[in-house]
N, C-alpha and C positions, 0 to 999 in steps of 0.2 A: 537417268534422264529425268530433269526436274519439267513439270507442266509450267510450261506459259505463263503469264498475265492472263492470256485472252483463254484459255483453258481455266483459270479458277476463277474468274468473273460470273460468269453461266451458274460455275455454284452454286456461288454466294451469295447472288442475286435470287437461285431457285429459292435456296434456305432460307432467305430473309420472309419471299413471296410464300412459301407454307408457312411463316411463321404467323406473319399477319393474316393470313387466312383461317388458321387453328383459332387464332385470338379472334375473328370475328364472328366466329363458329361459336367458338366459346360463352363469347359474352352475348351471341342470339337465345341459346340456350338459355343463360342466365336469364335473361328478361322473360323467357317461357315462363322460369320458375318463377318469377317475382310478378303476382298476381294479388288473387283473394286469398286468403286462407282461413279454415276455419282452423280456430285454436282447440287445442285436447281436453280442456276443462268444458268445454260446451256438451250438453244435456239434455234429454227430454226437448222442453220447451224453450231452453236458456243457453245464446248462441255466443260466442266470443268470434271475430271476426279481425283479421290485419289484410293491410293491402298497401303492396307496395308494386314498384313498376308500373306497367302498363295497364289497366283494366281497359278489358273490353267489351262487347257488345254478348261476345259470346260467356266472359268470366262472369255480367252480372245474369243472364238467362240460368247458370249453371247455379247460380247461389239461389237466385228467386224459385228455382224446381224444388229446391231441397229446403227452402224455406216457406213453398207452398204446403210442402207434403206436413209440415211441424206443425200448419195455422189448421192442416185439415186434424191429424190428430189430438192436436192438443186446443186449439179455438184461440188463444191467445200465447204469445212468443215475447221473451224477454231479449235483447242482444247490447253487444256492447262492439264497439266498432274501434280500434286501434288503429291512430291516420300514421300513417309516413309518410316515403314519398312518392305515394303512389298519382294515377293521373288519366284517363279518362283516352284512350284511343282516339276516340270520334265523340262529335255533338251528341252521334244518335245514340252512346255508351252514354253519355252522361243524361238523357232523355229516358231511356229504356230504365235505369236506376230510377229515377226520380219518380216514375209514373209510375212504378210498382211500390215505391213507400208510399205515394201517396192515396194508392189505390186498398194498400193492406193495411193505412196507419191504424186504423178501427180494431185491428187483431195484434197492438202491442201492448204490451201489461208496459213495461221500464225499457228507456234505453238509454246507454251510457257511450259519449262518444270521449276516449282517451286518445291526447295529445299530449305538444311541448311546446307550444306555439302561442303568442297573445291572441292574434287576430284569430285563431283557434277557438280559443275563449270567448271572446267577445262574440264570435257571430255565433255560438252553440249557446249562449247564454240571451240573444235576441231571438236566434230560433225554437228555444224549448220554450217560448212564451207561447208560440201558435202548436208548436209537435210535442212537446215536454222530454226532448233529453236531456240528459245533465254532460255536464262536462267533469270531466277526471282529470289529472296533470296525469303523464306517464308515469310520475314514481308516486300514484294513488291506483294502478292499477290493481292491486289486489283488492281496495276499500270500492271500485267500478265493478269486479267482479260480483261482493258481497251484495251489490246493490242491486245487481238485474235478475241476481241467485233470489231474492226476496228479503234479503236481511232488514228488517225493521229500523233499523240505528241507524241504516242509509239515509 
């Protein structure tokens, strides 16, 4: 006895409905993972930073705690900040950032912001007039590293 039409509809309709559901599972997760990161060369005083996905309110409270405890042990913090495409949850995520650099700018020795981008460029090269970070291209990221490490030739 062969099933139906109307017996393998219900299927194949369930297995489509788990499939896209797995896949939206999946890619929730993903955006979990795609946040701040601190990168593995980061040191003492000297932080290497990516971020991609979503940032949030909570992703910058989480960096600022761990980038308070560095300003307390060490007085002054070097970092370099790798953009992709990352983006800002809420107003009040892109506030909460803002207010804590501008609150701690006083405790950075170097900061290096790495990109790929013109308009990258140009606004980090109008902002390090008032903040002083430099801009890196991404494929100068090891010569950004050298530079917030203290390397003198920077």
């Amino acid at each position: 006895m062969t099933p139906s039409m109307f017996q393998f509809y219900p299927v194949c309709f369930r297995y489509i409905f788990e499939l896209q559901h797995k896949s939206r599972v999946e890619r929730r997760h993903q955006k979990e993972k795609e946040m701040i990161t601190i990168l593995g060369r980061s040191k003492r005083n000297v932080f290497g930073f990516e971020a991609s996905g979503e940032i949030s309110e909570s992703d910058i409270q989480g960096v600022a705690a761990q980038l308070d405890e560095a300003i307390k042990a060490h007085g002054k913090i070097s970092w370099l900040f790798v953009m992709k495409t990352a983006k800002y949850t809420s107003l009040r995520a892109m506030y909460e950032d803002m207010m804590w650099l501008l609150k701690n700018i006083k405790h950075f020795d170097r900061m290096a912001i790495v990109g790929d981008k013109k308009w990258e460029k140009l606004l980090i090269k109008a902002d390090g007039l008032v903040f002083g970070e430099k801009y890196f291209d991404i494929s100068q990221l090891d010569d950004a590293w050298k530079y917030v490490e203290g390397d003198p030739k920077q």
